[in-house]
C-alpha positions in Angstrom: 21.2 3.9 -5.0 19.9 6.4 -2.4 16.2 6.2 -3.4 13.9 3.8 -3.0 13.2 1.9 -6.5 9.9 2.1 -7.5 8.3 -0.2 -10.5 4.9 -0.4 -12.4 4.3 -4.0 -13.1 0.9 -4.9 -15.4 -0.3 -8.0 -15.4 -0.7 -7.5 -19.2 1.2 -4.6 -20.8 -1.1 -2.7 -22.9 -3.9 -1.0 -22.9 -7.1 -0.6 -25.1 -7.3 1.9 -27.5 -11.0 0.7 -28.6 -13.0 -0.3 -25.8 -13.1 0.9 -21.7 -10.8 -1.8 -19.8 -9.2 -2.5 -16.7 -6.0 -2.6 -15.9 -4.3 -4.5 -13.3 -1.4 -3.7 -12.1 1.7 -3.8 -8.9 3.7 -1.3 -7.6 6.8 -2.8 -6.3 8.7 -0.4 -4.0 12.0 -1.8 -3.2 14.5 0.3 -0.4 18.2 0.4 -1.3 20.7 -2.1 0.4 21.9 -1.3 3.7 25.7 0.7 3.2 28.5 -1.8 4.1 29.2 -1.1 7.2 33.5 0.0 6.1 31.8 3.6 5.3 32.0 4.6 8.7 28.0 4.9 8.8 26.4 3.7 12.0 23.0 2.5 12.5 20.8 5.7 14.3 20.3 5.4 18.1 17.3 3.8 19.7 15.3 5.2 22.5 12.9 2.4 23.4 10.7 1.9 26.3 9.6 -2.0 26.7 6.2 -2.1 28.2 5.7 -5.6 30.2 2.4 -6.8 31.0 2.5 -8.3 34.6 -1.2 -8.8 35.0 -2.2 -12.5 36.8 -2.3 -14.4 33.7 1.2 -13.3 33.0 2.1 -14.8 35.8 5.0 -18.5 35.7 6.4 -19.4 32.1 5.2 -16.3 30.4 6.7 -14.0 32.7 10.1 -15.9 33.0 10.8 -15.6 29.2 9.1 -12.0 29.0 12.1 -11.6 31.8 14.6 -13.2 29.6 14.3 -11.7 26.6 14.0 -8.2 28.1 18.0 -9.2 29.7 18.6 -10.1 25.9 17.5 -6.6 25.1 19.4 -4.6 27.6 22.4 -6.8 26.2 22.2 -5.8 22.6 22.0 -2.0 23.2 24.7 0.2 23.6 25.9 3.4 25.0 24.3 5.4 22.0 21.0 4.1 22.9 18.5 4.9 25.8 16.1 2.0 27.3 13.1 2.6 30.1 11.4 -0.9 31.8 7.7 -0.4 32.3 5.3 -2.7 33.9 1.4 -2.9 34.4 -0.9 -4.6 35.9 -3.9 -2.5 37.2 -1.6 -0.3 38.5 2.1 0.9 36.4 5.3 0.5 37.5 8.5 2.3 36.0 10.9 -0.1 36.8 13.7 1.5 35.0 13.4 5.2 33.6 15.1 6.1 30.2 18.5 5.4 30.9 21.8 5.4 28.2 22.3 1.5 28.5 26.1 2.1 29.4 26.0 -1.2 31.2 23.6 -3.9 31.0 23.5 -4.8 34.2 21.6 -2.3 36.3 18.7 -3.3 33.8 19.3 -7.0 34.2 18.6 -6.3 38.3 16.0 -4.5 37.9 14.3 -6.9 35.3 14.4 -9.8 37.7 12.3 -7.9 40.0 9.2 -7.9 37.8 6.4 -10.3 39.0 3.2 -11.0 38.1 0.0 -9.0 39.1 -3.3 -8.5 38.8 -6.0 -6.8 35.8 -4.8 -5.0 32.7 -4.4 -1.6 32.4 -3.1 -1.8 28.7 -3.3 2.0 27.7 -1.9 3.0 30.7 1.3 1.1 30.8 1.7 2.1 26.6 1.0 5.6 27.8 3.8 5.6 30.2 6.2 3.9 28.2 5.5 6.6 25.7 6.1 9.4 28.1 9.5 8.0 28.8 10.2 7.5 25.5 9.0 11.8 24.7 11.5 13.2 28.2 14.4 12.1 25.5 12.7 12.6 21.8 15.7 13.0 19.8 15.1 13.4 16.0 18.0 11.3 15.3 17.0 8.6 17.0 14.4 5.7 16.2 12.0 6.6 19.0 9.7 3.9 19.7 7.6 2.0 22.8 7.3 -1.9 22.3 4.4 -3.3 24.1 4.0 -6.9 25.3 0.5 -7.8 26.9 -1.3 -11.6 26.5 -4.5 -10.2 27.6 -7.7 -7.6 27.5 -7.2 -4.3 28.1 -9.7 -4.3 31.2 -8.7 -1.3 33.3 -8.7 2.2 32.3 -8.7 3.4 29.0 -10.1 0.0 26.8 -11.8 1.5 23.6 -9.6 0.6 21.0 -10.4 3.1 18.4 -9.7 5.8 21.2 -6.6 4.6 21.8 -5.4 4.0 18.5 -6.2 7.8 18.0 -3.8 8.2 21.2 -1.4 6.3 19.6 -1.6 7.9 16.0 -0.7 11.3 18.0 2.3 10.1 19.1 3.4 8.5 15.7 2.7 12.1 14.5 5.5 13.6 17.1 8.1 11.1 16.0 7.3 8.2 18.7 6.5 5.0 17.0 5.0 1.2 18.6 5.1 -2.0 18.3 2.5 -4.6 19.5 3.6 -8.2 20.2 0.3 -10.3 21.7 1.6 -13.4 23.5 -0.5 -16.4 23.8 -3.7 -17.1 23.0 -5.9 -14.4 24.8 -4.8 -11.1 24.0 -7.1 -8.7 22.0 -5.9 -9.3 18.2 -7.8 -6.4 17.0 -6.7 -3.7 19.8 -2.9 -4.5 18.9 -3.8 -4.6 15.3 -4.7 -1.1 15.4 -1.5 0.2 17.8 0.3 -1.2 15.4 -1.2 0.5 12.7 -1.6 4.1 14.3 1.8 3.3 15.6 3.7 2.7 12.2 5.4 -0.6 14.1 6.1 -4.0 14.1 2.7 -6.3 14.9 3.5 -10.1 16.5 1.4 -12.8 17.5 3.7 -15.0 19.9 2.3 -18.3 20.5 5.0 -19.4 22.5 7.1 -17.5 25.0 10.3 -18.9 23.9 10.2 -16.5 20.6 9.9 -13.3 22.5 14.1 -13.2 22.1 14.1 -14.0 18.3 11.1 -11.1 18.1 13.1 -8.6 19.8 16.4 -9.5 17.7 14.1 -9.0 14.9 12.9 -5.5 16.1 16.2 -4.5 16.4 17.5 -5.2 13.1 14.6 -4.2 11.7 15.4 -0.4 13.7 18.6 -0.3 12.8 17.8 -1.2 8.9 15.1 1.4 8.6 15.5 3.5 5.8 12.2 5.6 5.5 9.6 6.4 8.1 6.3 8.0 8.1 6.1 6.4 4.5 3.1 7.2 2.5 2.0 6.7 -1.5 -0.1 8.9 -3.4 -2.0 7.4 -6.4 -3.5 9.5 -9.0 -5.2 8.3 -12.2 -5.0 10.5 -15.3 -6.9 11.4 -18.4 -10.2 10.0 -17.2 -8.4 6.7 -15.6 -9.7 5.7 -12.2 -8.3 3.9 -9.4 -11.1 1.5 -8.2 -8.9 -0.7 -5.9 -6.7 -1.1 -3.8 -5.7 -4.6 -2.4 -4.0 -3.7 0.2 -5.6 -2.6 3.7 -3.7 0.9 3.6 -5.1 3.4 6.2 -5.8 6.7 4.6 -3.8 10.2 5.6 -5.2 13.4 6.4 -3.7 14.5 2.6 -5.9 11.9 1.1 -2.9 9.6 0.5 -1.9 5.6 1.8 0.1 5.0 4.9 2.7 2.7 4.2 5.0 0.5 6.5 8.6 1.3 7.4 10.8 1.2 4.3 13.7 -1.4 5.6 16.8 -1.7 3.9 16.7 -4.1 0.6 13.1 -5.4 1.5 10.5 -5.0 -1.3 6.7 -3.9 -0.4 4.1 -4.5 -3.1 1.0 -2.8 -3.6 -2.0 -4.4 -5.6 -4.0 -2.2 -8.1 -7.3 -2.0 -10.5 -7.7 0.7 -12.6 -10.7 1.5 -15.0 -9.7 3.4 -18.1 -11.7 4.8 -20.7 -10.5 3.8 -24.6 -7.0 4.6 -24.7 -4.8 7.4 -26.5 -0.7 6.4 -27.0 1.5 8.6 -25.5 -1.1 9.4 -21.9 0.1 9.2 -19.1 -2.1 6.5 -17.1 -1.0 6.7 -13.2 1.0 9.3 -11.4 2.8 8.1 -8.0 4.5 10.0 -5.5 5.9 7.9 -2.3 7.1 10.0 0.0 9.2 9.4 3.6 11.3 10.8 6.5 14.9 9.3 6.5 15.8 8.2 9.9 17.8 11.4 11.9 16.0 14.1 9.5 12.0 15.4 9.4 12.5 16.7 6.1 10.1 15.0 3.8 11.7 13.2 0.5 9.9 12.0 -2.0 9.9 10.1 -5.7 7.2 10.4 -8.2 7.1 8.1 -11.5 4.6 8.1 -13.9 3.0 5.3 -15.8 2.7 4.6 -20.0 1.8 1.9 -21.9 1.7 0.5 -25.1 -1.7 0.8 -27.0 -3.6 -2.1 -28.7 -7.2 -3.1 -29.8 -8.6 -5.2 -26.8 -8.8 -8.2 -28.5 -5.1 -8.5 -29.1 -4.7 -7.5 -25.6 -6.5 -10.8 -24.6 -3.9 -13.3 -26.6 -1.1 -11.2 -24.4 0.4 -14.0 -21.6 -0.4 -12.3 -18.3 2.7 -11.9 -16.4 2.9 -15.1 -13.4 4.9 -13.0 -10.8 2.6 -10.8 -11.1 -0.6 -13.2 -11.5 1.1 -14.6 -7.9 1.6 -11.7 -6.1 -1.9 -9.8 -6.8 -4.1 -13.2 -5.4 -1.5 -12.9 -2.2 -2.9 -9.3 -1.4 -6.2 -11.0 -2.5 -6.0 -13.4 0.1 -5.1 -11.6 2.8 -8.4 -9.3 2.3 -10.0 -12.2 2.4 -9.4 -13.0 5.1 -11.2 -10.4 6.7 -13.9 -11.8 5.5 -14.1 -14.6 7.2 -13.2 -12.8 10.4 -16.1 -11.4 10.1 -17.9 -14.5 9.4 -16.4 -15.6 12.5 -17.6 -12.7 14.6 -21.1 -13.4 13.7 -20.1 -17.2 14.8 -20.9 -18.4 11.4 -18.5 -21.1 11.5 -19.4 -22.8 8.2 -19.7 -19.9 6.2 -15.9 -18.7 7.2 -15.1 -22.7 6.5 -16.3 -22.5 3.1 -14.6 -19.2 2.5 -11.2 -20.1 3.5 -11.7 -23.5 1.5 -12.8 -21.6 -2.1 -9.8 -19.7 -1.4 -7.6 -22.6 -0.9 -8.9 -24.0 -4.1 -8.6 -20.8 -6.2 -5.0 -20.6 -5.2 -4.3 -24.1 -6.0 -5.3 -23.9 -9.6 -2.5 -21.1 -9.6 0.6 -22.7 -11.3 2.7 -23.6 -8.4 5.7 -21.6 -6.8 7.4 -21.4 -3.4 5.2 -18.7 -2.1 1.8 -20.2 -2.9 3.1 -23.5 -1.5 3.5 -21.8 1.7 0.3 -19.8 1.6 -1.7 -23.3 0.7 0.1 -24.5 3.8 -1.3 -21.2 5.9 -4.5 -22.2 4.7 -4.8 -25.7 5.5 -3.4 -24.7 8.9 -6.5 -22.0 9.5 -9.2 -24.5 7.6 -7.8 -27.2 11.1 -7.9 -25.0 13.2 -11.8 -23.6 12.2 -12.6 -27.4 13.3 -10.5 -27.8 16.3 -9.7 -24.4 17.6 -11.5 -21.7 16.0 -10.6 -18.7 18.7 -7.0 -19.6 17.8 -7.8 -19.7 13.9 -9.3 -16.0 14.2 -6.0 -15.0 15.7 -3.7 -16.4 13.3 -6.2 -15.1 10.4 -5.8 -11.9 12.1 -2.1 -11.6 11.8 -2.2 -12.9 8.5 -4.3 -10.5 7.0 -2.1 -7.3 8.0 0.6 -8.4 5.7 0.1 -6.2 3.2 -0.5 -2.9 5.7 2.2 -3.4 7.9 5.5 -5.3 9.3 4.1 -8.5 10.7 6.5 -10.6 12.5 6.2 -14.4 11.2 8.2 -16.8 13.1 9.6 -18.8 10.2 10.5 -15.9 8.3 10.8 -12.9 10.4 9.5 -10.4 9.0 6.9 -10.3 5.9 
């Protein structure tokens, strides 16, 4: 298979000839399997810049394993790949320009020179992480700036939608970035949104100690891309309307949905609601075209499938058994929007009201017959409904990560990527 698979799965399959309805539905868009690896094919080359935030708080454990796993870094690339070290504090550091990492070592040296500083100038350190990333732009290459920071951006540029904008310019010239916050005082939203402009990988790191397992993630998640710049369009036809869209999915200039990175083998779902007017057999109901850039080409590919469905009075439709997958995987992308509700309700420090969110939620999933996946969303759950009691600054950030599940690749310590 060298297209990415692409399914229309209802939660009922039918619909009304008699009445308006509304259709609920999941695309499932699933990337072929990476090629074994005895065709000769190798992954594309990488031309990163790691951007260290070495501001004061930085400063002891944090820094040591931000040190550490930047040696593990320099370790796993190769001759074929390029690497620049950038630090900021209030002021920004090139510690290592893009170099062909030939041999580790030189980076290793210059790595264990990095100290701890003073404020943050977030934007500016990104900014010159991205320039050395654009002095060696090579359209065969996964081009992309990974920035690490546990704090405010509270020098220079710090207004996040600006810099996202900054950031979506760059994505547009083939650059892409990550966000990893570390800790528990970085700005959740601001890296939210790089991430999201930037088409990358968004962490929240409680611990130093996983910095190396998040950067062995990045790099197989790299080297496993399949498309980039992914977007979906969705058109209803004959009168059929799209009225939502569960996912968080930031609009493009065409009027389409940005979509994450297609990775090798994973499968991205998108959550649907459709209004329909009554029904003729043989329309065509839904027309999507997912399109994407294949790593080491601009040209544009893309797949469009069409949607049809059987047509039946409504009330047989009703003694149809809704499919369960599909029940399960629609309240997922339920629940992560959610959960910015009760951001929300934490921002206006309405404590009880996000509470008693989070707890209907809990319950509505728990009438849900059980599986695997809701198990370990009730667990998630529980977690956040704690931490509203005991820690709620910390609950907002782990709601925060949570809720971009369904917009982008979000790094989740017990199971990489999600």
């Amino acid at each position: 298979m060298t297209q990415p698979n692409l399914r229309f799965r209802p939660l009922r399959p039918a619909v009304a000839s008699d009445r308006p309805s509304r259709l609920e539905l999941l695309l499932t868009i699933t990337a072929p399997e990476a090629a074994p690896e005895a065709d000769g094919r190798q992954r594309p080359p990488l031309n990163l810049a790691l951007v260290i935030d070495r501001s004061g708080s930085m400063g002891g454990i944090k820094l040591s394993f931000a040190r550490k796993a930047a040696r593990f870094l320099a370790g796993e690339l190769t001759v074929r790949d390029r690497l620049a070290i950038v630090t900021f504090d209030d002021e920004v550091r090139v510690v290592v320009p893009s170099t062909p990492v030939a041999d580790p070592q030189p980076f290793i040296a210059a790595i264990n020179t990095i100290h701890s500083g003073g404020s943050t100038a977030l934007f500016d350190g990104w900014r010159a992480g991205a320039t050395q990333v654009a002095e060696h732009l090579d359209p065969g290459a996964m081009n992309r700036v990974l920035l690490l920071s546990d704090g405010q951006a509270n020098q220079g540029l710090t207004d996040q939608g600006t810099i996202a904008t900054k950031v979506a310019g760059l994505t547009h010239r083939g650059i892409s970035t990550s966000a990893f916050g570390l800790g528990d005082d970085f700005d959740e939203d601001l890296m939210g949104a790089m991430a999201a402009a930037g088409d990358g990988t968004l962490a929240h790191i409680e611990s130093p100690s996983q910095l190396a397992d998040l950067y062995a993630s990045e790099l197989q998640g790299l080297a496993s891309t399949f498309g980039r710049r992914v977007s979906l369009g969705v058109r209803g036809k004959h009168g059929g309307r799209v009225v939502e869209l569960l996912n968080d999915l930031k609009s493009t200039t065409a009027g389409n949905h940005q979509m994450p990175n297609l990775r090798a083998g994973q499968e991205l779902n998108v959550g649907l609601e459709l209004e329909l007017p009554a029904w003729l057999p043989n329309q065509e109901i839904l027309s999507v075209r997912l399109a994407w850039e294949a790593p080491g080409g601009s040209e544009r590919q893309s797949l469009i499938e069409h949607l049809q469905l059987p047509v039946m009075a409504s009330d047989e439709i009703k003694q149809l058994e809704p499919d369960d997958a599909v029940a399960e995987q629609l309240a997922l992308l339920k629940a992560n929007r959610e959960r910015k509700r009760v951001i929300a309700e934490l921002d206006r420090g309405d404590i009880g009201s996000a509470s008693a969110s989070l707890g209907t939620l809990y319950s509505e999933l728990l009438a849900m017959p059980s599986s695997p996946k809701l198990a370990r969303e009730l667990d998630l759950l529980s977690e956040k409904l704690a931490l509203l009691k005991s820690d709620p600054k910390r609950g907002r950030k782990r709601l925060s990560n949570e809720s971009h599940r369904s917009s982008l690749n979000v790094w989740q310590k017990d199971d990489d990527h999600t």
